[in-house]
N, C-alpha and C positions, 0 to 999 in steps of 0.2 A: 737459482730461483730469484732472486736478489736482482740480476741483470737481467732476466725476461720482465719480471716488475717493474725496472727502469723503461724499458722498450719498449711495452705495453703505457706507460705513461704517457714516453714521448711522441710515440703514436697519435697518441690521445688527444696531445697536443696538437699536433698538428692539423689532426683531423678538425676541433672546434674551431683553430684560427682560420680555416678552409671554409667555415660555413658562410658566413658573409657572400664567395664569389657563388652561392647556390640558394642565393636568401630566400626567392619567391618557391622555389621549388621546395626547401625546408617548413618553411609558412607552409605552405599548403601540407605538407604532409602532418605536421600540427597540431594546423586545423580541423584536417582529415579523423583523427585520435579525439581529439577534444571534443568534435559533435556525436563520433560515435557514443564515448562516456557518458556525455550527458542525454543522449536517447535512451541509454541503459538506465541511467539511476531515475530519469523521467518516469519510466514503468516500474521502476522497484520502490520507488520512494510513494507509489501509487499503491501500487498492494501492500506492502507494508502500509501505510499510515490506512488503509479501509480494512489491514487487517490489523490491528493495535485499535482500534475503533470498534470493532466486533468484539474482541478477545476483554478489552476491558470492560468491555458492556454485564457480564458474568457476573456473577456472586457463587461462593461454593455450597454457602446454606439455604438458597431459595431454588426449588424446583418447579420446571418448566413441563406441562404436563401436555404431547399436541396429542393428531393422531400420530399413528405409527404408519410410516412409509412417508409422510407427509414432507417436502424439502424447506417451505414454508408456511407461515401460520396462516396463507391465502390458501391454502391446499387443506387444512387440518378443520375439525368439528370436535367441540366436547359437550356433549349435552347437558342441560343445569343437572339433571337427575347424577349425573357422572361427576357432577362439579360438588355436588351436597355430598356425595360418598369422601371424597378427595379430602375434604375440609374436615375429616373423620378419622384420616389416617396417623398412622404410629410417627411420634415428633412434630408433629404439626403446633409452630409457636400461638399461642394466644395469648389476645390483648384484650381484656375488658370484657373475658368471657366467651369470646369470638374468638376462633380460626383466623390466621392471620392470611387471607388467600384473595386474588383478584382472579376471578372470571374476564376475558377479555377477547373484544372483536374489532378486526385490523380491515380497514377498506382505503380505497383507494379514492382522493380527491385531486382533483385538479388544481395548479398556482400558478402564478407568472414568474420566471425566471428572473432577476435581476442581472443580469450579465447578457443573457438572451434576447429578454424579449419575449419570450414564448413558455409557452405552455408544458408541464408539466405535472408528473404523478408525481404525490405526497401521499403519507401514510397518516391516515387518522385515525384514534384509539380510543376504542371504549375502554374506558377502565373503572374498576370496581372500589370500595369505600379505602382499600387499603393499600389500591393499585400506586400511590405515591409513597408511604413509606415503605415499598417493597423495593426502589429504587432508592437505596441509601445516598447515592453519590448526587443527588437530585436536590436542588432550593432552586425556590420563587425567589428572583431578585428583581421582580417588577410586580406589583399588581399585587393578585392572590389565588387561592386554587379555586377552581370552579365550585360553586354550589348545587350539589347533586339533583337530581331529577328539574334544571333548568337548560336550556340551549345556552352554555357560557362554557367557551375553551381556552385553556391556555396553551401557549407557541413553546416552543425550543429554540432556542439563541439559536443556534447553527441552521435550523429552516430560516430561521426571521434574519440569517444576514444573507442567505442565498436567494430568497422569495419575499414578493414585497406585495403589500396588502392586507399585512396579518401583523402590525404593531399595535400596541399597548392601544387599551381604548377605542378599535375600530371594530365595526359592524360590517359582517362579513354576510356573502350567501354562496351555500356550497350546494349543490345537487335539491335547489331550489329550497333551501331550508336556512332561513337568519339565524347567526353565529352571533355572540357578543366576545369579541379577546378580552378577558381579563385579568388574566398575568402570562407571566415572561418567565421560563424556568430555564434552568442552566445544569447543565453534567458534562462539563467537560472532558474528552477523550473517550465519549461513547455516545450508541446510535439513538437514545433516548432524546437527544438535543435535536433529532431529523424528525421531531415526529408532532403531531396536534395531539391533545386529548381532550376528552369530555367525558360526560357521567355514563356509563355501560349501559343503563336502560332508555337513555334518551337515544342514545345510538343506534341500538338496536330498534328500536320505535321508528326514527324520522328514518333510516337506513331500511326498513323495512327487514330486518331481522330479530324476530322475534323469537326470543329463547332458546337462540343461536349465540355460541362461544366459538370460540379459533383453540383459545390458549386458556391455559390455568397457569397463575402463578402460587407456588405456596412456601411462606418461610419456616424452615422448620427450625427445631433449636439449637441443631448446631450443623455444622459438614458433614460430625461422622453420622449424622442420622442418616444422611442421602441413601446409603444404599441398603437402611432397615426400611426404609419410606419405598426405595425401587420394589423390591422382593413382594415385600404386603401387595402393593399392585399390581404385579404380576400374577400373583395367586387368587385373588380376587378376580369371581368370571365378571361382575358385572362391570368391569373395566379393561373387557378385551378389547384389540386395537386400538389401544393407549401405549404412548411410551412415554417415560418419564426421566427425565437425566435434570443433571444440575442444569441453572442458566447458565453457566461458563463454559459447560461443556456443548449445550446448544450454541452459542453462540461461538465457541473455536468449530463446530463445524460449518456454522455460516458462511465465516470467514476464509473457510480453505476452499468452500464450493465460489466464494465470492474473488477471489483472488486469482483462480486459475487462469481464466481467461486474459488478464491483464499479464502473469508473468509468461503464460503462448506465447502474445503478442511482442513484447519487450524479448521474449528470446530469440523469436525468428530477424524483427527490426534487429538488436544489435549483431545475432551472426552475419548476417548479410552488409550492416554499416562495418563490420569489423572487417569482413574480408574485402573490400572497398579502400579500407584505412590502411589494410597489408600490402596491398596493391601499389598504394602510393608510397608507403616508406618503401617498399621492396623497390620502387622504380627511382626513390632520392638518394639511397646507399647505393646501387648498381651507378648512378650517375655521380654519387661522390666518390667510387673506388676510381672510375676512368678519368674522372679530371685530375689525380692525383698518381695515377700511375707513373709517372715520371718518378716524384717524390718514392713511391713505395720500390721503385726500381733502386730508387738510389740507396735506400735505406737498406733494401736485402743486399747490394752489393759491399756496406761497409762491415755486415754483420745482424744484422735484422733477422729474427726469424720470423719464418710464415707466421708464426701464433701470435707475434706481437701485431704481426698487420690483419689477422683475424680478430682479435680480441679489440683491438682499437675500434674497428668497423663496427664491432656488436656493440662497443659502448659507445659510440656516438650515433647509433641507431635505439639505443634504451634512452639515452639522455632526451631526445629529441621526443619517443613517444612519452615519458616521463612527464614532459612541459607538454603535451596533449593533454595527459591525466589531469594534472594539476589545472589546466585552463577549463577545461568538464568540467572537473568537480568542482571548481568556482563558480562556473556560469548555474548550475545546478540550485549551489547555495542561495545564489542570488534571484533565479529567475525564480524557483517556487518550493524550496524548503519551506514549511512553514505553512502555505499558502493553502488557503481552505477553498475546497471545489466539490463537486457532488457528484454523482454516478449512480444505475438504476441497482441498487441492491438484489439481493437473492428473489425478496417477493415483488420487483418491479415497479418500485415504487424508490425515491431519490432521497439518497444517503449519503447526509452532510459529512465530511469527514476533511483532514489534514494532510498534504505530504510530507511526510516524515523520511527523513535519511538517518539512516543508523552509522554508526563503528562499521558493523558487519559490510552493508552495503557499500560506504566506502573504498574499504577494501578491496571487497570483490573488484572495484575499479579500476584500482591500483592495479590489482593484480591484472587483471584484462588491457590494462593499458602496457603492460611490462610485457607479456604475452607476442601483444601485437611487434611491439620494438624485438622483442627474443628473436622470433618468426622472420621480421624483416631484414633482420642483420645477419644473421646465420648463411644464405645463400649470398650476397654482396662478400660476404668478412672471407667464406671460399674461397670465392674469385682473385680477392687480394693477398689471400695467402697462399696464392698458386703462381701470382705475377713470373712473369722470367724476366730476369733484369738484364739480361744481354738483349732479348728482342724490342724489352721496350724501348732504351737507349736508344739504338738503332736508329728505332722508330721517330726518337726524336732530333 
């Protein structure tokens, strides 16, 4: 075992000091690895950070009341008459004598893209007297909250750095109606920061929906209420085709209807940049077993076995896709970890979020990147461990 370990080294050796006389052709094969990797974590690092941007949006103790079937809250209606029952149900937190619940209506407005240039759906929100402290994770860090039954909105940091027109101070007109910005709110790592809001009846009024809701929000007193709060609703006729789940739970299904299509696309893109990337190592090891056949002749003739000149082959075909992984998932780091971009959400309307790279994601790199090198060395490491050292000789 001992001497195949030696053999397998010296193989090993020889193979990397060989790479120099195959430079361009190793560069490229790389190359080849390195832009697969980072196309894959380009789309993983996409749905993950739009889906960690949904998922965190959640609370376990406030429910999220649409209609039922409805995929979003542009799809969904709750009547006031359905919203006063709601505000009645078993758990339901109050403050100052009042149900702690926001009635709420989601339309769509137009902005200019900062990166773009162009034009753009945004989500703007009616929201009800207690629709901001239903969002815990939410402060004004500019300005102040709107004064209800006026035209005055406040922006989300995450719109106001993707869309410009809508900072502190400025007098806006949306779907021919004067807007005043008067504060800047912030919630970092959820979709509340993608969004305008202003006072629920003025919305409804200038919007031309009148004593039309989308959503109910209601906080109840704790998590394990949620599913005494579910049951009472469902048994209740006057709230048929209503569903009611946590917000965390609505919004982890946002996120998985909002994700799909991103992780299609990143799987079909990398299967196809991968089989491209195996292509080229499978054609840099087939032309590093032949330039060296001489070498591999001489080496089975003083005692070499086939396995050491297989095994050499497979590991300077992992090493090589190895320094592919590793240049990806650098380039990754660099071009757009971190990096906040926007995309049309579930209800069509553009949702501020981060890419984010995980552990997990990484890995899976790694792992695809070692993959590719396995694949491409295994049919080369064959060939050279089937050499015949009398014919190559010969040969030479």
């Amino acid at each position: 075992m001992a001497s195949l370990l030696n053999q397998i080294g010296a193989v090993t050796a020889l193979n990397v000091r060989s790479i120099p006389q195959r430079a361009m052709m190793s560069i490229a094969s790389v190359v080849a690895v390195a832009l697969t990797i980072a196309v894959l974590l380009f789309f993983l690092a996409l749905a993950n950070g739009l889906a960690q941007t949904m998922k965190g949006s959640g609370a376990d103790d406030v429910a999220i009341i649409i209609r039922e079937g409805s995929n979003a809250e542009l799809n969904s209606v709750v009547s006031r008459e359905q919203l006063s029952i709601l505000s009645t149900g078993p758990g339901v937190a109050q403050r100052d004598g009042r149900p702690v619940a926001s009635g709420e209506l989601l339309v769509i407005v137009d902005g200019l893209k900062r990166s773009t240039g162009t034009n753009a759906n945004m989500p703007f929100r009616g929201i009800g007297q207690e629709g901001l402290s239903l969002r815990r994770s939410v402060r004004i860090t500019e300005g102040r909250m709107f004064n209800p039954g006026t035209n005055e909105i406040v922006v989300g940091a995450g719109l106001l750095r993707e869309f410009s027109g809508f900072e502190f101070g400025k007098t806006i007109r949306l779907r021919g109606t004067t807007w005043q910005v008067v504060g800047v709110f912030e919630a970092p790592g959820t979709v509340f920061e993608s969004e305008l809001w202003a006072d629920i009846a003025v919305t409804q009024s200038l919007f031309n929906r009148p004593n039309v809701y989308q959503t109910m929000r209601v906080q109840l007193g704790s998590a394990a209420a949620m599913a005494g709060f579910q049951e009472w609703a469902k048994a209740d006729a006057r709230l048929n085709g209503l569903e009611v789940m946590s917000e965390r739970a609505y919004y982890a299904r946002q996120a998985s209807q909002s994700t799909q299509g991103f992780l299609a696309i990143g799987s079909v893109l990398g299967i196809m940049m991968a089989i491209g990337a195996l292509a080229g190592a499978l054609n840099t090891m087939y032309s590093s077993v032949a330039a060296r056949s001489a070498e591999i002749a001489t080496l089975r003739i003083i005692g070499f076995s086939g396995y050491a000149a297989f095994f050499g082959t497979m590991i300077e075909a992992l090493m090589l896709s190895a320094m592919g992984g590793v240049l990806g998932i650098g380039l990754a780091f660099i071009a757009f970890n971190g990096r906040t971009t926007s995309t049309l959400g579930a209800g069509f309307t553009q949702l501020v979020f981060q890419f984010q790279l995980s552990p997990g994601i990484v890995i899976a790199a790694v792992v695809m990147a070692l993959v590719i090198g396995l694949v491409g060395g295994i049919f080369p490491g064959i060939r050279a461990a089937r050499q015949r050292p009398q014919l190559e000789l010969a040969a030479q």
